[in-house]
N, C-alpha and C positions, 0 to 999 in steps of 0.2 A: 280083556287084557288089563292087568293090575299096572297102575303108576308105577313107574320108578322113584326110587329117593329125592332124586334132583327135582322129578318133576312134582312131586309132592310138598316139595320144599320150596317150589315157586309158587305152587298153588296158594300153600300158606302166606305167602309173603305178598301174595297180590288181595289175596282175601285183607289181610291185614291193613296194604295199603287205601286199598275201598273202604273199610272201615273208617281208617284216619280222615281220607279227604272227604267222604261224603257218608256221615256214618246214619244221615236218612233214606239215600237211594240204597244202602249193605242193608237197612232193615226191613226196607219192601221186598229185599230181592230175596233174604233170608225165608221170609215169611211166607213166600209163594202168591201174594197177593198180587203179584203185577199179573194182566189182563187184555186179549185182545178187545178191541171192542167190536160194536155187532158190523160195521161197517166193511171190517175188515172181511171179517165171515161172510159176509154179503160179495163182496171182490170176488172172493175164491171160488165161492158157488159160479159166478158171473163169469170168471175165468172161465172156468172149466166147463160151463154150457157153450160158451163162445167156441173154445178148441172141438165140441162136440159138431157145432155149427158148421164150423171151419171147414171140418171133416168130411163133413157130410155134403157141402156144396161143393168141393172138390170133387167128392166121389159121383155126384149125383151131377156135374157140370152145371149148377145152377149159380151166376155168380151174383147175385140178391141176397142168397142162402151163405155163400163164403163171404160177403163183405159184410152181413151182420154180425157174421161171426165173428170175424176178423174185430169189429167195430165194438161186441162186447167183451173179446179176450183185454182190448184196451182199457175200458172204462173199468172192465173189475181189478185190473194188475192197478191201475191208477189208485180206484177207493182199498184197495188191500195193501197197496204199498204207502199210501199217504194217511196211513192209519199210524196212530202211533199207539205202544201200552199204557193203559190208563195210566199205571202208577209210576212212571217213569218221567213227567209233567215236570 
């Protein structure tokens, strides 16, 4: 679905304003160089083995199996949300 005028016309005007006040973070952002870092990646996978875990000590009534899960859905949301993009510093 293509922009509308108005909302192209904001677009520009917010581009421009990034520009003005911070026209180092408009040139990382331009450039594509901002970056998760590996930690984050690290969370996600962690995440998503946990919900696997989860899953599965629920289905399987093992609750050893659900509370690791449960315990690494934490710790990977944690290291992937307390990640920030390198270039963004």
């Amino acid at each position: 679905m293509p922009l509308s005028d108005r909302e192209r016309k904001q677009l520009e005007e917010l581009e421009a304003d990034l520009a003005a006040n911070d026209p180092q973070l408009a040139q990382r952002l331009s450039s594509g160089s901002v970056r998760l870092r590996g930690k984050a990646y690290v969370g996600l996978v962690l995440c998503l083995l946990g919900l696997i875990l989860l899953i599965t000590g629920v289905s399987t009534q093992l609750i050893v199996v659900g509370v690791g899960g449960f315990l690494a859905m934490g710790t990977g949301a944690y290291l992937a949300l307390g990640s920030r993009p390198t270039g963004l510093r």
